[in-house]
N, C-alpha and C positions, 0 to 999 in steps of 0.2 A: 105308104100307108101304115106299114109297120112298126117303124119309126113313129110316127104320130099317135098309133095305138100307145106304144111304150114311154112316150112324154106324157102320155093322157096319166094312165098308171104311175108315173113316178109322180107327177104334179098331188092325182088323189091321195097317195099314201105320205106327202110329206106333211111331219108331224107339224110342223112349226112356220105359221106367215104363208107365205106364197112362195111360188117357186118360179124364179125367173130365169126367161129363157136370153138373159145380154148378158152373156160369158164378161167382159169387161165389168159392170155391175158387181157382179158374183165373185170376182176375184178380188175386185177392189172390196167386198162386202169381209169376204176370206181374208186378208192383210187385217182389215183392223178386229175384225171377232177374235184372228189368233193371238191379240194382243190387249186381252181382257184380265183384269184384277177382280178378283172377287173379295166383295165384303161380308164378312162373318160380324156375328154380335156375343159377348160375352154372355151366356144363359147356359139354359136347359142343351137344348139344342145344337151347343158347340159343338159339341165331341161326336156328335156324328157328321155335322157340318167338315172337320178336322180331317176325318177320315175319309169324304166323298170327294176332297180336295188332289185334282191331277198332281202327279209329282212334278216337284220345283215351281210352284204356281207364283204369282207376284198375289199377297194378300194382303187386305186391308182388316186394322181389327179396329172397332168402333170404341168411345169412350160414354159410357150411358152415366146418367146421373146414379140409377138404382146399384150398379157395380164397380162403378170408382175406376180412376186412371191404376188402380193397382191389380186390377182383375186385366186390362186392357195390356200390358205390362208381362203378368203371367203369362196367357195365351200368345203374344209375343214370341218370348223367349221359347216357351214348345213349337212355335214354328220355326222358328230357325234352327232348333234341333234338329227336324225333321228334313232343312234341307230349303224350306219354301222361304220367299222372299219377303219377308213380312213389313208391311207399314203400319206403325200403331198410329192412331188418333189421338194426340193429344186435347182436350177440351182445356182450354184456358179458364173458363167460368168455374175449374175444378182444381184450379192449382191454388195453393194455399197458401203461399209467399211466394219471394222472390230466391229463396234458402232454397224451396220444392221446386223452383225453374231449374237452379242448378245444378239440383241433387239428377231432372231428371237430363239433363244435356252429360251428366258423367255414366246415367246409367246407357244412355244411346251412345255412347263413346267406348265403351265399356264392352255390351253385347256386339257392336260392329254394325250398327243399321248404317244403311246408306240413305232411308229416307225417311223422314214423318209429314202427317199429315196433321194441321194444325187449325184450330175450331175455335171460335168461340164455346159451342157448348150449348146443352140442355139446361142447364140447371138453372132454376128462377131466381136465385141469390148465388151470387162468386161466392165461392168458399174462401176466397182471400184478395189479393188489391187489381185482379184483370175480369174490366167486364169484356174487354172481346181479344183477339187474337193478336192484333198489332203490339199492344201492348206486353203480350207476353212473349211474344217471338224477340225483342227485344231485348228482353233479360237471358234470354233462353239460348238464342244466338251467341249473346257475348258471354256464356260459358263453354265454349265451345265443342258442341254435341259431336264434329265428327262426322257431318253429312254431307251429301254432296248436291242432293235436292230436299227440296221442300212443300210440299203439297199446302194451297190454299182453296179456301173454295167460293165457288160462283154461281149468284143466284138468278139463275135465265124469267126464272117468272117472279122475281124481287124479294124481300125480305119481308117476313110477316112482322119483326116488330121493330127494325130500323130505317128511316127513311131513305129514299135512294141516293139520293146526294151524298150523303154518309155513308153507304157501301160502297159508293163508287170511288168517294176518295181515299178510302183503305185499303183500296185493291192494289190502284197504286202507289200507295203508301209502301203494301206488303211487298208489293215488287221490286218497287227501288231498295228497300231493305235487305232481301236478299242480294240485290245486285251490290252491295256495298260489302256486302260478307262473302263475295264473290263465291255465291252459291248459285247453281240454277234451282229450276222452281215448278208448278204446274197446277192448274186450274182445275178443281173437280166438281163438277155443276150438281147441283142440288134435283132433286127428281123434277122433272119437268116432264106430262106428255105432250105438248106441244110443238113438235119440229118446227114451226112457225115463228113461236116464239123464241124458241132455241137459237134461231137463225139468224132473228133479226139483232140478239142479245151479242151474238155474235161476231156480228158484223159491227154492232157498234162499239165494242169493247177493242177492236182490233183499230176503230178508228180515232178511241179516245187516248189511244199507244199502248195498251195491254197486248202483248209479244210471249208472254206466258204461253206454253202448249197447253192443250185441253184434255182431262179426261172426260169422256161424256158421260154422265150418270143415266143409266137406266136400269128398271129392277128387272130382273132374270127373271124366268120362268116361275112364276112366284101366284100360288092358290089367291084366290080375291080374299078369301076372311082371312088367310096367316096375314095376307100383304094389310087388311085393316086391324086386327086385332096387333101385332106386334108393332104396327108403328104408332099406334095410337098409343100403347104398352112405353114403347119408350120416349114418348113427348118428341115425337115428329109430326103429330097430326101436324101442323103447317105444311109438309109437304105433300101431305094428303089433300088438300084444298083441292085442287085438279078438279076434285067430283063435283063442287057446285059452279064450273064453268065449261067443264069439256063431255056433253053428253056422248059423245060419238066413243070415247075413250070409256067412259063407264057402262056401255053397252059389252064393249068387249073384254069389261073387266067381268062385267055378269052372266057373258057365255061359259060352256062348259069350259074347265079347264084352267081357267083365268088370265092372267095377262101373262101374253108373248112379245117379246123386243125386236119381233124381226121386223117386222112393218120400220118400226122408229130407227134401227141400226140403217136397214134399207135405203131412207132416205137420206142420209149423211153419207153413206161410205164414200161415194165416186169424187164429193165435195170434200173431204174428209183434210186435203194435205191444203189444200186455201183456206179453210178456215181452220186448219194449224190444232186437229184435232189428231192425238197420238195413241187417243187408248181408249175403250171402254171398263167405264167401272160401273161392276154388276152389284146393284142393291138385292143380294139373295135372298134376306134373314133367314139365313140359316139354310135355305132349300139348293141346296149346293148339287147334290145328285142331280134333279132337274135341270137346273142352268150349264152343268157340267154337259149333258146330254143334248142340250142345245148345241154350243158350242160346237163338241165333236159332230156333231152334224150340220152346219155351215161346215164349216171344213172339210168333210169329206164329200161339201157338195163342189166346192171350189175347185177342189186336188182333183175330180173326176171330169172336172171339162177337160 
């Protein structure tokens, strides 16, 4: 009875999702949260973001149309100062020639990244001759950046302004590419609350021979207005779509507190190594303390079984 009083108690006091009692779940849930990349945004906001960030973290730095691939760049190089593992974002709809693929494959050869993450891009007009990513990885690749993977990404609930057929055949376009520059690679899915959808996007990508690992996008710990007003701020509303299909998720987005990733992490962990999922990338904007706090909490709920 005791026992059952002090599960009652730890269940009520835990901050985040539910607390489940399948030790197997919980551990498997533990393996892939301690193997989370956080994404920061070039703003206001960095520098405290910078400094909430665990030591030697694996981070993602975003490329926005408003701050340019040379703010993305900056922040960059202060993170490997500091020690953390940084992946910048390249946006190809922001590269200016084929001179600026170059310049930037000598600057990642240069600082010692081991990895970038590679985008079409925000921007409503290419600043120079790539409307989306294939194209630029191309010129980018054959200057030889010095990497050993390369981040693409993948859209579980589809593309707002390209048709699917089209995404589908640049995925593996993007893959056999790396596999030609004998680089590995990895897939990092665009926000989706959907696990349904997630799963099904999944399974079929893994059947149409996409062999990429997966990061899973989901956003961290993250207030309902920062999570609308900043992505709306940096021309992501398309990933914001979610709300005029998933009322169940926008309920939970309009409880106190806002949205929690435990529920959505929960459902993938156990599944996690078949459908060839290696990591969770946290959509923070900037709320890093938060999500950090998550984090160390799965974990210290896993380490305590």
């Amino acid at each position: 009875m005791l026992l059952d009083a002090v599960s009652g108690l730890a269940k009520s006091l835990w901050p985040f999702g539910s607390c489940d009692d399948d030790i197997d779940a919980s551990r498997a849930m533990g393996e892939l949260v301690a193997n989370l990349h956080y994404e920061i945004i070039p703003m206001a906001s960095v520098e405290q973001a910078i400094a909430d960030l665990p030591a030697g973290s694996s981070v993602s730095v975003t490329c926005s149309p408003a701050n340019g691939i040379g703010a993305t760049q900056e922040i960059t190089g202060r993170l490997l100062a500091e020690g953390h593992r940084a992946i910048p974002h390249l946006a190809a709809r922001m590269v200016e020639s084929a001179g600026h693929a170059a310049e930037l494959a000598v600057w990642a050869r240069t600082v010692g990244l081991d990895e970038v993450f590679v985008i079409a891009g925000d921007a409503p007009e290419p600043h120079g001759p790539y409307e989306g990513a294939h194209a630029f990885l191309v010129d980018f690749l054959a200057a030889d950046p010095g990497l050993s993977r390369v981040g693409v990404a993948g859209y579980p609930d589809g593309h707002p302004f390209v048709e699917g057929a089209v995404v589908d055949a640049q995925l593996l376009a993007k893959q056999a590419l790396l596999a030609d520059h004998g680089l590995g690679g990895w897939i990092s899915t665009q926000m989706c609350f959907d696990p349904d959808t997630i799963r099904t996007w999944l399974d079929r990508e893994r059947r149409r021979g996409i062999v990429l690992p997966v990061r899973l996008g989901v956003p961290g710990v993250v207030d309902r207005a920062q999570l609308m007003r900043v992505g709306t701020r940096l021309g992501i509303g398309a990933s914001l779509r979610f709300l005029s299909k998933n009322t169940a998720t926008v309920m939970r987005l309009l409880a106190p507190g806002g949205y929690d990733p435990t529920e959505m992490v929960e459902t993938f962990a156990d599944d996690a190594e078949r459908l060839g999922i290696e990591a969770l990338h946290s959509f923070t904007f900037n709320a890093v303390a938060d999500t950090r706090r998550w984090q160390e909490a799965i974990l210290h709920d896993a380490v305590a079984i």
